[in-house]
C-alpha positions, 0 to 999 in steps of 0.5 A: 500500500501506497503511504500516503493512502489509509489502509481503506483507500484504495489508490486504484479507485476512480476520481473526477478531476479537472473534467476526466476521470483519473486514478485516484493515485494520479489525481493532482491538485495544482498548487495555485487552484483556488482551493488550494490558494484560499482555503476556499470550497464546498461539501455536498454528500449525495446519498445513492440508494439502489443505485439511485441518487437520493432528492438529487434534485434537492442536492444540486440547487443546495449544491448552487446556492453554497458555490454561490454564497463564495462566488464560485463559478460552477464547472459543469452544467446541471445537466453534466452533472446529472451525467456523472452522478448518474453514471457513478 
């Protein structure tokens, strides 16, 4: 196991980064991403149920409203993502 990933994580998974689909063991972050820089950013858990999206709708004006209150522009559009999280 990688050192810098907890015995549960598994580096070969999946993350969403920057529009593409990168093993999570690849994924980077740039040093000068707003995130980074600002400390600034949003959490938004959505609940799957069998293999549903649970009040997805509730999730993503939740989503909005949070991006923006820290007048972050969002990266996708409802509609992608809708895609991703459908096809998680």
């Amino acid at each position: 196991m990688h050192p810098l990933f907890p015995e549960t994580l598994d580096p070969a998974s999946l993350a969403y980064l920057n529009g593409r689909w990168t093993p999570l063991g690849q994924a980077q972050v740039s040093v000068l991403d707003r995130g980074f820089l600002l400390g600034d950013g949003i959490y938004e858990v959505v609940p799957v149920y069998q293999r549903r999206p649970f009040r997805w709708a509730e999730h993503y004006a939740r989503m909005q409203r949070s991006l923006a209150s820290l007048q972050i522009s969002p990266a996708l559009s409802a509609h992608d993502w809708a895609e991703i999280i459908h096809r998680l």
